[in-house]
C-alpha positions in Angstrom: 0.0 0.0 0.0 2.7 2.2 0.9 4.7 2.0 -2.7 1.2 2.2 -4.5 0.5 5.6 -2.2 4.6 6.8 -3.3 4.0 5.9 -7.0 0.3 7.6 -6.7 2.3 10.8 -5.2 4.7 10.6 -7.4 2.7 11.0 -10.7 0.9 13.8 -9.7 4.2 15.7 -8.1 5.4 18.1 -9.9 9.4 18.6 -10.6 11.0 22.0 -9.6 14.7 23.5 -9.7 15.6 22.0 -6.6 14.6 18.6 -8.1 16.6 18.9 -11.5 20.3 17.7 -11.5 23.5 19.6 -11.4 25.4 19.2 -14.8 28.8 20.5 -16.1 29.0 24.1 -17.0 32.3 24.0 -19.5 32.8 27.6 -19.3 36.6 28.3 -18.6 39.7 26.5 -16.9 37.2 27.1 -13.3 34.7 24.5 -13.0 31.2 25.2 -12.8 28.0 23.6 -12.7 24.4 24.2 -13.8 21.2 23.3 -13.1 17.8 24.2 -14.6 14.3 24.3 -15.1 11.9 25.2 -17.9 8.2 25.6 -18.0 5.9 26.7 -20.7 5.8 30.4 -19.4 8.9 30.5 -17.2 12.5 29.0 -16.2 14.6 28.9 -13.2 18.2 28.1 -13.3 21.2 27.7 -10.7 25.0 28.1 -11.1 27.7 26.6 -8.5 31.4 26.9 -8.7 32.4 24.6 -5.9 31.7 27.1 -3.2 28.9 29.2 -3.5 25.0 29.3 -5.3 23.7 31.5 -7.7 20.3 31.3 -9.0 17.7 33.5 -11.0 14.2 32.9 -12.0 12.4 34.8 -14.6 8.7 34.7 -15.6 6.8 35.1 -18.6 6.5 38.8 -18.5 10.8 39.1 -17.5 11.3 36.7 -20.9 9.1 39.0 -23.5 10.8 41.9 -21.9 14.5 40.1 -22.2 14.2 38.9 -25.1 13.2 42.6 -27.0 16.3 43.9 -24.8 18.7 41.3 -25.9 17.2 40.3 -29.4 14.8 43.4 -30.8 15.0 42.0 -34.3 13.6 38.5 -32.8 9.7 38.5 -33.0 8.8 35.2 -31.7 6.8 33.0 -28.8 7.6 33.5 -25.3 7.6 29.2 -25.8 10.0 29.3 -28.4 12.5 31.1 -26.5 12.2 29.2 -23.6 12.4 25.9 -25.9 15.9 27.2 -27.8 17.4 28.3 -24.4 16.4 25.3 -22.8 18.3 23.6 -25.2 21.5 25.8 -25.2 22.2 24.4 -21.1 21.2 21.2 -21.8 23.9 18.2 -20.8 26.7 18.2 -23.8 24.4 20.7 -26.4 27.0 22.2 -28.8 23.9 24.8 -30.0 25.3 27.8 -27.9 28.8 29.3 -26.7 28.6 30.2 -22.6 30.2 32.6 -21.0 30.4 33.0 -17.1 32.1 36.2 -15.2 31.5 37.7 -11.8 29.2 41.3 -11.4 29.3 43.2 -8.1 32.3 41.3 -6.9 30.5 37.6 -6.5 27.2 39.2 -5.4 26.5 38.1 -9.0 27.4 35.9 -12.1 26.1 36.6 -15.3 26.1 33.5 -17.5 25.8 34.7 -21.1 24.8 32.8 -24.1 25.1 32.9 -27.5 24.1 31.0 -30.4 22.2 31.1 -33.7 18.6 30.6 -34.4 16.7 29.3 -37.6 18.7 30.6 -40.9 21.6 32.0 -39.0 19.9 34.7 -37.1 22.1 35.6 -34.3 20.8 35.2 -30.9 21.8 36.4 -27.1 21.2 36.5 -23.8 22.3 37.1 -20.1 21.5 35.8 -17.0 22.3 37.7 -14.3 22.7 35.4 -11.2 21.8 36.2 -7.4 24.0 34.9 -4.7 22.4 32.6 -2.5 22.4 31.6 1.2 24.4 28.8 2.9 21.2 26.8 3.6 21.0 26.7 -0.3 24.3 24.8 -0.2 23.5 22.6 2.2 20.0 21.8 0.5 21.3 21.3 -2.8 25.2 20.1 -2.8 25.6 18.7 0.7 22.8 16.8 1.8 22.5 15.4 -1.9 26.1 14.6 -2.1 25.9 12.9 1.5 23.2 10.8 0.2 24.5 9.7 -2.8 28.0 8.6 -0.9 26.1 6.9 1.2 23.7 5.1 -1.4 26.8 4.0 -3.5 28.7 2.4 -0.4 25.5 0.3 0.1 25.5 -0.7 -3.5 29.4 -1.5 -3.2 28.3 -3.7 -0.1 25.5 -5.4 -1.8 27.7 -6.1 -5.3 30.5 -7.5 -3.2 27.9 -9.9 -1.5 26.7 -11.2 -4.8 30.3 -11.8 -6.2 30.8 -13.8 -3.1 27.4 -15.8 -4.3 28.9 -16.2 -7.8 32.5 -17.2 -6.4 30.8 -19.7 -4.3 28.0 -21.1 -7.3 31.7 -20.9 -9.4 33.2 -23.6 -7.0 30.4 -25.4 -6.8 30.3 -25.8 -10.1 33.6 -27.0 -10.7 33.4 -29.2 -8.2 31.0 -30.9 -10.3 33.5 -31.1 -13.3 32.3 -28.1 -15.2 34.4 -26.2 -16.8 35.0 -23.0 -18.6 35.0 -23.1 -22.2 37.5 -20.7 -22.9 40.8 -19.6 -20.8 40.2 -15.7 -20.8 36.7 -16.3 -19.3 38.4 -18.3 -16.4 38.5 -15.8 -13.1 39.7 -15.9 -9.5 37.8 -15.7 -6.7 37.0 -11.9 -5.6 39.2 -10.3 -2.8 37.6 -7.6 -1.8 40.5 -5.9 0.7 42.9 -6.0 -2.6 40.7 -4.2 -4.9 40.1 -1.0 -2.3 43.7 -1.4 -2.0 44.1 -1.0 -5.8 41.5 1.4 -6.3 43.3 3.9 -4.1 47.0 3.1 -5.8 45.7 3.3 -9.5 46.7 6.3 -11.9 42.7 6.9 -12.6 42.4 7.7 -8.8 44.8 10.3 -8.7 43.7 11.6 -11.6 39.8 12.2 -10.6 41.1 13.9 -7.4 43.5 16.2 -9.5 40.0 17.0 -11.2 38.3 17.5 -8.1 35.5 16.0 -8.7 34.3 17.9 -11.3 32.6 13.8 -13.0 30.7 13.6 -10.3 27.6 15.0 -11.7 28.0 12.4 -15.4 25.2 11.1 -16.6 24.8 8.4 -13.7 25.6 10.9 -10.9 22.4 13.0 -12.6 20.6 9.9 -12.3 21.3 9.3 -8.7 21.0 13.4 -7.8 17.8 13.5 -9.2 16.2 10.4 -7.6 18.4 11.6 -3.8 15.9 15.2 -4.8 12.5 13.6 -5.6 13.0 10.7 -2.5 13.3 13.9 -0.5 10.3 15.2 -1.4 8.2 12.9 -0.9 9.1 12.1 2.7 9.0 16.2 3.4 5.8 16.2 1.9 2.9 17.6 3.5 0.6 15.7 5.3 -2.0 16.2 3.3 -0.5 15.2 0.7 0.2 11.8 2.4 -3.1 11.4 3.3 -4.6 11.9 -0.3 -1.9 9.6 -1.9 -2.5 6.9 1.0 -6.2 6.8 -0.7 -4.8 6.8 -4.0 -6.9 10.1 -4.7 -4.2 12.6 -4.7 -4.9 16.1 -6.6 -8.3 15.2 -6.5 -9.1 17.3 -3.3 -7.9 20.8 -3.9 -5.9 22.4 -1.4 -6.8 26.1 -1.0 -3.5 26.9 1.4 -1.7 26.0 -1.1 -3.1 26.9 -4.7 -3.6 30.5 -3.0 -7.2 30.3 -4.7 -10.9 29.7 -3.0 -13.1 27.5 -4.1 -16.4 28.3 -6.1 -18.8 29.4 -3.3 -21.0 26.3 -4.6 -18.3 23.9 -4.4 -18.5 23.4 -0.4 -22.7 22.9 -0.3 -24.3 19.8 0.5 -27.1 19.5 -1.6 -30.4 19.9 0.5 -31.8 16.1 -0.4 -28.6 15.0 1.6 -29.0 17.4 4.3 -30.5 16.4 7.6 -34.3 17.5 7.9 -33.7 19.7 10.9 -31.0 21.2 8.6 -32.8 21.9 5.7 -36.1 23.5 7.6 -33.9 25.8 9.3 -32.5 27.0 6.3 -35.6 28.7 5.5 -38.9 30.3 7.4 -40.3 27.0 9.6 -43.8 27.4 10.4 -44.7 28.5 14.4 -44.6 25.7 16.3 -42.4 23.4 14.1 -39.2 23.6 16.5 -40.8 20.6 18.9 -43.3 19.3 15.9 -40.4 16.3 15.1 -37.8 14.6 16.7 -34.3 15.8 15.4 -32.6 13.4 13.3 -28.7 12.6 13.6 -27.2 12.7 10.8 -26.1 9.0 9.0 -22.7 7.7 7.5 -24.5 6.8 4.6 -25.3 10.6 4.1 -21.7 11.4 4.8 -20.0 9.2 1.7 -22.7 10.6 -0.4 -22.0 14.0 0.7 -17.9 13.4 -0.1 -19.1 12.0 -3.2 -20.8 14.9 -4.2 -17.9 17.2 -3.7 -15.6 15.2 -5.2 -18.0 14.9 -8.4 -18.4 19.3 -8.0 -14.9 19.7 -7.2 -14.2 17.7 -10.3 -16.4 19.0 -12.7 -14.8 22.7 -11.4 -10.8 21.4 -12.1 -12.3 20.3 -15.9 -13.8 23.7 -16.7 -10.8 25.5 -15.4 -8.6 23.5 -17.8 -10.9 24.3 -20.3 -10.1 27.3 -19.8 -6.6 27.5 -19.4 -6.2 25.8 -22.8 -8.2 28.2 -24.6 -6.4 31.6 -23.0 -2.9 29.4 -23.5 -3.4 28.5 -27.8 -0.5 30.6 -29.1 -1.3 34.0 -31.2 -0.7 33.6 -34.7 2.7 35.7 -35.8 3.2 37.3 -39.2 6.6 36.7 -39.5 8.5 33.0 -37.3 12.1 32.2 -37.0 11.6 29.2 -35.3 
């Protein structure tokens, strides 16, 4: 129940910067590293140089207004800018040339990119990085990097367990008479001890802490950031949250703390045939004499669930007519003149 409630959560959680893996930023002989995040209508990104954060988040309005600063002769889609930047900071993209120096002393980085777009029409643009806190450190590079230490030591444990299992099905096996069918695929058993030993005394060792560190974040470490992020999440996740996903109905009971929006005034009323009678005649004028006429009645589980299932049917019905909505105020305008 509990990994059908986390895969429940999961589908309906939403990634965010924090979330999104570091990646290498090969910028100049320093190291840096970048991580970012791109929505339809706005995009988030993060910069780390091994000692401190830097982050900056623009919206859709900060995009139009950058892009007729940076790029007046560009008349295109707040999307499609988003889309081709998005692409210029992705992992290994050869579609931009990035630029990173210091503004304000390290209050601020600017990382600036350039590239090309559709028929060779030059492109450009600046992000101009805020220095973050120490807690934003710790979120984002310590705890994650503590985690992921600690989750590739148990897999070391747990892979030098099953080549004891193999050794041991191995001489088991050739006890029996079996044999290997070629030389080179013959092996000796595994000794642990002797391969830390010559892990730590190999060329390749010295070499990655010359490098300080800077694969740690390859595509595997990405792999493993990302899932340290998102595991994270869901165990700081709010209780209500938890308590939807244990019922495998999560984001289908809005949360009004957290959307920031109330609900249609209609969305929270019983209708009156599932109303207790007392309830229902003191909505309106009773006649005289009607308090004492009848017994009051309590009100019945059975009327409960069909009050929740009401709601949930309203409350439904609402979240479709808002996407409606949404879709039609979000279909693109049509341009006169595209470059992407």
């Amino acid at each position: 129940m509990a990994e059908e409630s986390r895969v429940t959560w999961r589908q309906a959680w939403k990634p965010d910067l924090k979330s999104c893996p570091w990646i290498p930023l090969p910028v100049s002989e320093n190291q840096f590293w970048l991580k970012s995040h791109f929505q339809s209508d706005s995009m988030a990104i993060s910069i780390f140089d091994g000692v401190h954060v830097w982050s900056e988040s623009n919206t859709v309005e900060d995009v139009s207004a950058k892009t007729k600063l940076y790029n007046p002769n560009v008349e295109a889609p707040v999307s499609k800018v988003l889309q081709h930047l998005k692409e210029c900071l992705q992992f290994n993209s050869t579609k931009g040339q990035l630029r990173v120096h210091p503004k304000d002393g390290d209050r601020k980085l600017l990382l600036e990119v350039t590239s090309n777009l559709t028929g060779g029409v030059p492109f450009k643009w600046k992000f101009e990085t805020e220095k973050k806190t120490e807690e934003t450190i710790s979120e984002e590079i310590t705890f994650p990097l503590l985690c992921m230490v600690s989750e590739l030591i148990q897999r070391e444990k747990a892979l030098v367990s099953l080549l004891k299992r193999k050794d041991s099905e191995i001489d088991d096996m050739r006890a029996g008479g079996a044999k290997a069918s070629r030389k080179y695929l013959e092996t000796v058993p595994f000794n642990h001890k002797g391969f830390q030993q010559e892990r730590v005394q190999s060329k390749s060792f010295e070499e990655l802490v010359k490098k300080r560190g800077q694969n740690c974040f390859d595509t595997e470490g990405q792999t493993l950031y990302k899932e340290v992020m998102v595991t994270s999440a869901w165990i700081d996740r709010p209780q209500h949250e938890n308590n939807f996903a244990a019922e495998g109905v999560a984001e289908t009971l809005p949360v009004n703390s957290d959307r920031g929006k109330e609900s249609p005034s209609w969305a929270n009323k019983v209708p009156p045939s599932l109303l207790p009678q007392d309830a229902t005649t003191s909505a309106g004028s009773s006649p005289a004499g009607s308090r004492n006429s009848s017994p009051r009645k309590s009100f019945s589980p059975g009327k409960l669930e069909e009050q929740q299932t009401e709601l949930l049917r309203r409350e439904a019905l609402q979240r479709k007519l808002e996407e409606a909505k949404q879709k039609q105020e979000a279909k693109p305008k049509k341009k006169k003149k595209k470059l992407f």
